[in-house]
One Martini backbone bead per residue (centre of mass of N, CA, C, O) as a GRO file, in nm:
protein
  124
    1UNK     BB    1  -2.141  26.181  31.797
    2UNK     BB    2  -2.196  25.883  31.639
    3UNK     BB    3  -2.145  25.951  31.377
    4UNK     BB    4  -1.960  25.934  31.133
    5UNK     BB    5  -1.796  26.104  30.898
    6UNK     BB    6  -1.793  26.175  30.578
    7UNK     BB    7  -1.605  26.199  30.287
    8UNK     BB    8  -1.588  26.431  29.998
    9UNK     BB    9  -1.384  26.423  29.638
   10UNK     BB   10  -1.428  26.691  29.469
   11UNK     BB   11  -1.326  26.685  29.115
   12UNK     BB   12  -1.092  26.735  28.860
   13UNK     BB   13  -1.071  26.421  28.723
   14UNK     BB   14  -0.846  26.249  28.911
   15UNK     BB   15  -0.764  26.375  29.154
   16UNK     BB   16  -0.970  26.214  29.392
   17UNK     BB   17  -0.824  25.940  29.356
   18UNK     BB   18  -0.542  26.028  29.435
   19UNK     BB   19  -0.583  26.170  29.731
   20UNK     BB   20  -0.733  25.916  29.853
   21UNK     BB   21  -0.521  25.723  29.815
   22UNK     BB   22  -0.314  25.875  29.971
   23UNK     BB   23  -0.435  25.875  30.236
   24UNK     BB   24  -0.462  25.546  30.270
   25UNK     BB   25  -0.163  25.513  30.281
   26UNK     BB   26  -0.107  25.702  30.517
   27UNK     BB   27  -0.282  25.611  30.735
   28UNK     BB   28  -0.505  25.354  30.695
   29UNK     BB   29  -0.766  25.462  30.601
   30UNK     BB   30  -1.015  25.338  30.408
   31UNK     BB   31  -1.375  25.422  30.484
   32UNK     BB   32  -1.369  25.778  30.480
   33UNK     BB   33  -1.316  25.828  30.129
   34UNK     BB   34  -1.464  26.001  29.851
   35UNK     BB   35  -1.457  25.972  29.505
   36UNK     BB   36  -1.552  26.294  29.281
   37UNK     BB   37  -1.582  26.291  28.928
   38UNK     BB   38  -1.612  26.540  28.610
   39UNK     BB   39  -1.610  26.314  28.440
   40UNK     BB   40  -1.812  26.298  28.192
   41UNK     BB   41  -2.016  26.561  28.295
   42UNK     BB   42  -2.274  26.716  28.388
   43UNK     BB   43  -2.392  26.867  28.620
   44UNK     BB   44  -2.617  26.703  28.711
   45UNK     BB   45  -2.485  26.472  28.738
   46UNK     BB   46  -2.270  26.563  28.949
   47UNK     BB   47  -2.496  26.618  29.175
   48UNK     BB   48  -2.547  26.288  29.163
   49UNK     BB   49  -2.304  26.197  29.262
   50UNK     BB   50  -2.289  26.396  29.542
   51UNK     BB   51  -2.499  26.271  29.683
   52UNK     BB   52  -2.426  25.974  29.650
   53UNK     BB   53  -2.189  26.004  29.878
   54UNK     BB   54  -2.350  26.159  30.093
   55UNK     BB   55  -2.628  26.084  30.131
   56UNK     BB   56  -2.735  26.212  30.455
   57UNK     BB   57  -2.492  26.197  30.634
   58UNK     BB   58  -2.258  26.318  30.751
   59UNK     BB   59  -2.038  26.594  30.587
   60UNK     BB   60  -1.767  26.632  30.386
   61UNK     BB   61  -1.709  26.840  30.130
   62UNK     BB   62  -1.390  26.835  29.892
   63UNK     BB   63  -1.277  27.107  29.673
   64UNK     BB   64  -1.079  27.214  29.480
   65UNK     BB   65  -1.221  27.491  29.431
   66UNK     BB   66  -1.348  27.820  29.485
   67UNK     BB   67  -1.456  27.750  29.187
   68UNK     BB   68  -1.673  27.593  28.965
   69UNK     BB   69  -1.831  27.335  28.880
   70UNK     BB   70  -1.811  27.172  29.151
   71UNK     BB   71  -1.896  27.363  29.336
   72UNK     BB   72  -2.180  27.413  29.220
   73UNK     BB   73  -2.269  27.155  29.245
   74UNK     BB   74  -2.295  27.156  29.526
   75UNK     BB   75  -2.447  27.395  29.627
   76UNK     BB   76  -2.724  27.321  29.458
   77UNK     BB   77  -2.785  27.062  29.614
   78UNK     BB   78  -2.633  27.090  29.972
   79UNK     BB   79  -2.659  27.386  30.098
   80UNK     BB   80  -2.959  27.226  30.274
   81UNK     BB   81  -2.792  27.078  30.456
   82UNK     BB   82  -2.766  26.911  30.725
   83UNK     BB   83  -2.413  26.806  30.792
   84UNK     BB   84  -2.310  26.947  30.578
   85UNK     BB   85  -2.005  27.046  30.420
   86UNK     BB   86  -1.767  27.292  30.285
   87UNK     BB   87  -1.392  27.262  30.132
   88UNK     BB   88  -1.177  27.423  30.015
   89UNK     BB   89  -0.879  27.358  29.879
   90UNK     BB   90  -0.794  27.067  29.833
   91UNK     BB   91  -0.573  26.836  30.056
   92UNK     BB   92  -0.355  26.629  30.210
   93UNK     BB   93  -0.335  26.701  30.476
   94UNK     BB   94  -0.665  26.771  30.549
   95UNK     BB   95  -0.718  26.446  30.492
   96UNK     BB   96  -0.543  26.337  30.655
   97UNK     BB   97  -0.703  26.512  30.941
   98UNK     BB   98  -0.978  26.415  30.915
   99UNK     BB   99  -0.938  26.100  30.933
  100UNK     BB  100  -0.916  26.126  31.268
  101UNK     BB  101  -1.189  26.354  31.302
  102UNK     BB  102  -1.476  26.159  31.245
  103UNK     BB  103  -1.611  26.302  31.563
  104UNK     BB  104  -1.696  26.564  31.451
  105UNK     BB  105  -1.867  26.835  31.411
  106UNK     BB  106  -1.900  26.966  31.100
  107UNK     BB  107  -1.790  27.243  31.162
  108UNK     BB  108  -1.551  27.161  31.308
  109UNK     BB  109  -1.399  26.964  31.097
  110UNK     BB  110  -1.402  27.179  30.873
  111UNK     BB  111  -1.196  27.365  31.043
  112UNK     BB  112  -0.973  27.194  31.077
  113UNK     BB  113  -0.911  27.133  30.763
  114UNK     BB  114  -0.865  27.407  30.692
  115UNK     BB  115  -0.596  27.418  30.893
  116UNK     BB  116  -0.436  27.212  30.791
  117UNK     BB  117  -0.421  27.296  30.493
  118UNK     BB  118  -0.277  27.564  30.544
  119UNK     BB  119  -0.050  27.470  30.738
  120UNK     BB  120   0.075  27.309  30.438
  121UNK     BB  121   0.155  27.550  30.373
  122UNK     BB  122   0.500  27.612  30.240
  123UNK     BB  123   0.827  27.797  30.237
  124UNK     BB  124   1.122  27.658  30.282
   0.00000   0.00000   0.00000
């Protein structure tokens, strides 16, 4: 794939913002992740929001919830797009290990975030 892939971080309020800011800290990649807020908007503007940041893609879209406006958002613009992949329950693990791996293709991408993002959940 010649193309990096683009990150997309659709959250509820503030938090695709703070931790966009926290993986660009951790890693030092700042051109890799867009935060979309679904803040102040209904379904639609939402739609229009996650379309223009992930422009034609490819894309990972990290979406905080597994049901929810913004799941819905996504999925009801986003579905039929080649190249384009979602991934629930984003967490900062998953963001930078994202962020070193954006030469993989979409689904091998989504499969390995979605695997580091568990990988970081314990009880210690």
């Amino acid at each position: 794939m010649s193309e990096s892939l683009r990150g997309v971080v659709v959250c509820h309020g503030a938090l695709a913002k703070a931790l966009v800011d926290a993986a660009v800290q951790i890693s030092g990649v700042a051109d890799a992740l867009t935060p979309v807020s679904n803040t102040g908007c209904d379904r639609g503007t939402l739609e229009d929001r996650v379309a223009g940041a992930v422009d034609h893609g490819p894309a990972i879209v990290f979406v905080d919830l597994a049901s929810g406006s913004c799941l819905f958002a996504v999925l009801n613009r986003l579905r039929a797009m080649d190249g384009v992949k979602v991934v629930t329950g984003v967490n900062l693990a998953m963001l930078v290990d994202f962020v070193f791996h954006r030469a993989l293709p979409p689904d091998e991408a989504a499969s390995r975030a979605a695997a580091a993002g568990a990988k970081g959940i314990r009880i210690p």
